[in-house]
N, C-alpha and C positions, 0 to 999 in steps of 0.2 A: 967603365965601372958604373954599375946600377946603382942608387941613391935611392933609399926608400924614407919615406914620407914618415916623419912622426905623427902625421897629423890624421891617417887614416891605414897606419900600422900594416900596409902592403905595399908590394913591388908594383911600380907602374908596370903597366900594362899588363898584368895581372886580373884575369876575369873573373868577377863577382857573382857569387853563388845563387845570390835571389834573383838577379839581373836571367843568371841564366835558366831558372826553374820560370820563370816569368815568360819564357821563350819558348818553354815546353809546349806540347799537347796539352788539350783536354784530359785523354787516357792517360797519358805518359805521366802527367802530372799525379795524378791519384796512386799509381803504382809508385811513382817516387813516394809520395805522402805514405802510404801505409809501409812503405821498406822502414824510412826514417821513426813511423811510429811501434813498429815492432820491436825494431833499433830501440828505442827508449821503456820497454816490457810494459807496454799499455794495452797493449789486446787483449789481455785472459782478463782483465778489469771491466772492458766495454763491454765483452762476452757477458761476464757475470751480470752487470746493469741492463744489458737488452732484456737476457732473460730471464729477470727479476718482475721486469715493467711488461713484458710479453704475460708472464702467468697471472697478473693481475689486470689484464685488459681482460685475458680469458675468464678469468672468476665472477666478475663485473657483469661479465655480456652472458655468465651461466644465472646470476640472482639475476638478471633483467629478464631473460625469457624465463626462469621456472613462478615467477611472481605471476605469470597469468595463469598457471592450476590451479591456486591455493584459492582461497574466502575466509572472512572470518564468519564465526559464527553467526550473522547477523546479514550474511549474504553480501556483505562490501569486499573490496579487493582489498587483500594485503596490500598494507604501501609498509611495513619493515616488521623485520624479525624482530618477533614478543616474545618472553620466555618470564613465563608466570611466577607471580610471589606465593613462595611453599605457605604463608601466613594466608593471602589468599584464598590458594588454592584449600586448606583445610579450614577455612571458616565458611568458604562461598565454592564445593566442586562442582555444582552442579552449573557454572557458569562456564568452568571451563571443560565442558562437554556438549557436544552437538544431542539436543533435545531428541527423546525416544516418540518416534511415531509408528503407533500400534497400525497395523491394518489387520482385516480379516483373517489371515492364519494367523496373528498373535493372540487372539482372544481367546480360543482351545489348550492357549500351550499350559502346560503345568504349571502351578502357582506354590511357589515353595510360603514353606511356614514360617515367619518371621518371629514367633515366639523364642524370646531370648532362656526361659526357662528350661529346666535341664532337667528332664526326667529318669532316674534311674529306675531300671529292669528290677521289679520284685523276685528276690530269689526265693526258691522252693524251701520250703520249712520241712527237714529231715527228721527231726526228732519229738517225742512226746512233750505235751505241755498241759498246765494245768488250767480248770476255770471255774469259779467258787460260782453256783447256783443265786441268780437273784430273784425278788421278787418279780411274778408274772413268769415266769422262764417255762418253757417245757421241752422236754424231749425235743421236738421238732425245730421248735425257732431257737434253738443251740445248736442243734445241727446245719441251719440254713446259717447261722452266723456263721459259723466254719467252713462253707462248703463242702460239706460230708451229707451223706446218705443218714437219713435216722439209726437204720439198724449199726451203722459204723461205732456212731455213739452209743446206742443200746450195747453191742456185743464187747463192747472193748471198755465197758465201765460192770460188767457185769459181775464182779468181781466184791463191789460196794454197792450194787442195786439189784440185784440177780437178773431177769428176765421182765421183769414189769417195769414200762414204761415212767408211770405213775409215782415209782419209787424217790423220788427225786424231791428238793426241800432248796429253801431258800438256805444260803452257806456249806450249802454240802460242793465238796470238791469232786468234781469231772476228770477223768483222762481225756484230754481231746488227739484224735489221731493227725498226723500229716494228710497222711491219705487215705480214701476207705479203705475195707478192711479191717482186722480186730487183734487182739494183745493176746498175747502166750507169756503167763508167767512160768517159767522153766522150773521144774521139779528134778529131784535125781531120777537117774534111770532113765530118761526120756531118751527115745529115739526121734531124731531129729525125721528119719525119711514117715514116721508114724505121726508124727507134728504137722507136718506137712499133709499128709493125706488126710488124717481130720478136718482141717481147713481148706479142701479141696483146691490146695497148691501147690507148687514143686518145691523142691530142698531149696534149688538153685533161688527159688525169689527171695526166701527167706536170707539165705545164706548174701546174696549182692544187693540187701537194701541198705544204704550208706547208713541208716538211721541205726542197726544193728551192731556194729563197729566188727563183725565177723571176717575173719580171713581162713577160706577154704584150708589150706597149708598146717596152721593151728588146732584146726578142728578134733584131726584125725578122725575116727573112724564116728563116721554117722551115726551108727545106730548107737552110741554110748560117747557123742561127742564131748569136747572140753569147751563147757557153759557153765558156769559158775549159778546155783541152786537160786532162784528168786528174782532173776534175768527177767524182764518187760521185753520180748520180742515183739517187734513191729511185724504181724502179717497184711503184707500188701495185698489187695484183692482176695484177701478169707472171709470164707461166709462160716460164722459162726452159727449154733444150735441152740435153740429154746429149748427150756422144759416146760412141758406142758401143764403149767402149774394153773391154768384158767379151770373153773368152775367147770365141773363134770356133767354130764349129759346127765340132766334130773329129770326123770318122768314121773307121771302119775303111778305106772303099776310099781312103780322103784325109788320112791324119794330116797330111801335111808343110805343111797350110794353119796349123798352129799353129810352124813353125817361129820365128817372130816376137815369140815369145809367152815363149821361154825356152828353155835347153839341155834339156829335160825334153821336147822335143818327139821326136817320132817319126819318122824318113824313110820307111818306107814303107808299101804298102797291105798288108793283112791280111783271112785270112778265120779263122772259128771260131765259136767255140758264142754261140747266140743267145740271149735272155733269155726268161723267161716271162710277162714285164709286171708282175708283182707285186713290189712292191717293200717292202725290210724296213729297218727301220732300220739304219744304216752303225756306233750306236755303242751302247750299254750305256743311257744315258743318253735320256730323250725330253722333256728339259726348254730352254728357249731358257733363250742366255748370251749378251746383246749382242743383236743387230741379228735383226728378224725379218724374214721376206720384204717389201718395202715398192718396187715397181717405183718409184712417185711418186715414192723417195729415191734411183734405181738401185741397191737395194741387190734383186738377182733369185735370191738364195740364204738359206737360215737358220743362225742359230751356233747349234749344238748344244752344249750344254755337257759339259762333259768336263775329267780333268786329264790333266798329259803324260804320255804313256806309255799312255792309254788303247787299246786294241788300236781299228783299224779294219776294217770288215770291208765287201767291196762289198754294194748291195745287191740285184742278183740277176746272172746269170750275163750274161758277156761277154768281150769283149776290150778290151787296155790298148792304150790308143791315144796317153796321154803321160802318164808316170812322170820324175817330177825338178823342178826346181827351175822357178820362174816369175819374169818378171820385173818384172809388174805387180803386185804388190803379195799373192800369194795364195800367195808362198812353194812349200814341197814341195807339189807337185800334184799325183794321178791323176786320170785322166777314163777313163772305160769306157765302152766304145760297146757296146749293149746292141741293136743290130740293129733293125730294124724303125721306123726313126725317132727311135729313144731311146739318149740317152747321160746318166753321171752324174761328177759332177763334185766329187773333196774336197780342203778346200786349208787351207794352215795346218797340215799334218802335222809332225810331229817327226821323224819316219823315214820312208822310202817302199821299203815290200816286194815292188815287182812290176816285173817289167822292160817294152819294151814288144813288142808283138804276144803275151804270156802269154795263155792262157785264165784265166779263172776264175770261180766258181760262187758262187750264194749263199753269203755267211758266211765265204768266205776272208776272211784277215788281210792287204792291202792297206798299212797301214801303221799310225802311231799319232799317237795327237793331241799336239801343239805349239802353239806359237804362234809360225811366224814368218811372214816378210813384215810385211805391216803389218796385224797382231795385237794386242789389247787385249786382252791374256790368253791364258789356252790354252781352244781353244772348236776345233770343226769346224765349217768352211763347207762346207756341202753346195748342191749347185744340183742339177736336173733338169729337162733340155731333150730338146724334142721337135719334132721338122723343122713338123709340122703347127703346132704350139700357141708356140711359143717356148719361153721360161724361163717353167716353171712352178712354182704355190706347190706346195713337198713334201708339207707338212700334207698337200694334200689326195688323197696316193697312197704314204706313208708305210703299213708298219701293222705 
């Protein structure tokens, strides 16, 4: 019988486990070791800690070589990743950007507008407006205020000033149009396609100017549409018609055709001294005061400027064919009939120095400058007509 040791808890002769792993191989030994360690569920743990410690040798040895592309701004080598303060970076950007260096294609390139201001697009003015006359104002610098054509303003106020430029007064109120072209107040009975061809325009423009508030479909029938009596139609691009209310061709064998015209008229015919064609200026002054020649505005004479009292003189020889006062708006008048087709004509005097059927010669004194009739100051209107040519511009026979 076997007798086992209390004292080291196995059978003699009994062989010991390390005694014998101790006696193994080199190999043998390692194969035992990992059986015993699989045995004890340690492998899937070492697994996990290799390749925990393997992907951070990798990430390590990735920041170690991508650190030789970078720089900082300042041409030094990254030594660690910087990640800017947003406080920084909004008080100081331009630190944290690589400086702009221009070269020669940059210097052509476009250069945008830094202006912070906001310009809005002026919209089209569709409809009529008004504008009270101030002092100094004329026909024309109302018209250039508005960007209109004279006659736009002439034909589309014609209405409260007929056809004379001249008509016009400090406080008087203007139609002013959107666009050139002129006003149609609508009466009954009007035919629209007859509206239209008066103003040498189509229905259609009439009919699709927003300013109109017109809808084709409403209309019904053209020639007796539905337009309510006293209607301001806007005609875009109408040229509207003068009457021919200027001073009539007054000759020596014919004065008494201007009887019409004003007490200043002449009864009867007359002969005498003929002109030489050459024509001189009528006053001291060869500068425009007010309105220049402008047929398109009927305005067919120029204001010469001048103050009252300035002497008049004709400007070349003839006879007075109407001396006195006008009733159309051109005040103390003379007209000289200068023979051979040609008469001249100054109005707005102050005084008038000649009676009629007188002769006279260049550079007589005829009368002086004023401002009456319907005068914006004291200025001479001069005109020069000719049977052949009409009213022509003076400028161009002035010298």
């Amino acid at each position: 019988m076997n007798i086992i040791s209390p004292a080291d808890g196995k059978e003699p002769g009994t062989p010991d486990q390390t005694d014998e792993l101790d006696h193994l191989p080199g190999e043998a030994l390692a194969e035992k070791f990992w059986a015993r360690f699989t045995q004890l569920g340690l492998s899937q743990g070492l697994f996990r800690a290799v390749t925990l410690v393997a992907t951070i040798l990798v990430m390590l040895l990735m920041v170690w070589v991508l650190r030789s592309f970078y720089v900082n701004a300042d041409g030094s080598m990254v030594t660690q990743l910087q990640i800017p303060d947003p406080a920084q970076a909004m008080a100081e950007p331009a630190m944290l950007m690589p400086p702009l260096v221009a070269d020669s294609q940059t210097i052509d390139a476009v250069q945008r507008d830094t202006a912070v201001d906001t310009i809005l697009p002026v919209r089209n003015r569709t409809s009529l407006i008004n504008y009270t006359v101030e002092p100094g104002d004329t026909l024309f610098s109302v018209a250039a205020n508005f960007g209109l054509t004279t006659e736009t303003v002439l034909w589309s106020n014609r209405y409260n000033i007929g056809d004379d430029p001249h008509m016009i007064y400090p406080g008087q109120t203007l139609i002013i149009m959107p666009v050139d072209g002129t006003v149609h107040v609508w009466s009954a009975g009007e035919g629209l396609n007859g509206v239209a061809e008066f103003y040498q325009v189509t229905p259609e423009a009439i009919i699709n100017y927003p300013g109109n508030n017109l809808r084709l479909a409403s209309l019904g029938d053209l020639a007796n549409p539905n337009i309510e009596p006293g209607t301001m139609l806007i005609i875009p691009g109408g040229k509207g018609q003068y009457s021919d209310w200027r001073i009539p061709r007054i000759t020596r064998e014919d004065p008494a055709t201007a009887l019409n015209v004003g007490p200043g008229a002449c009864p009867e015919s007359y002969d005498g001294v003929l002109g030489t064609l050459s024509f001189t200026f009528p006053v001291s002054s060869h500068s425009l005061s007010g309105y220049d020649y402008a047929p398109a505005a009927n305005h067919y004479g120029i204001d010469i400027a001048g103050s009252i009292g300035d002497p008049v003189s004709t400007v070349d020889n003839g006879v007075i064919v109407y001396a006195g006062w006008n009733d159309w708006g051109y005040g103390n008048m003379v007209v000289v009939d200068h023979g051979q087709g040609w008469q001249s004509l100054y109005a707005h005097m102050s005084t008038v120095e000649v009676t009629c059927g007188q002769e006279v010669y260049r550079g007589d004194l005829i009368g002086t400058v004023g401002d009456t009739g319907m005068a914006l100051g004291a200025h001479l209107h001069f005109e020069l007509r000719n049977d052949e040519y009409g009213r022509v511009n003076p400028w161009d026979f002035l010298q």
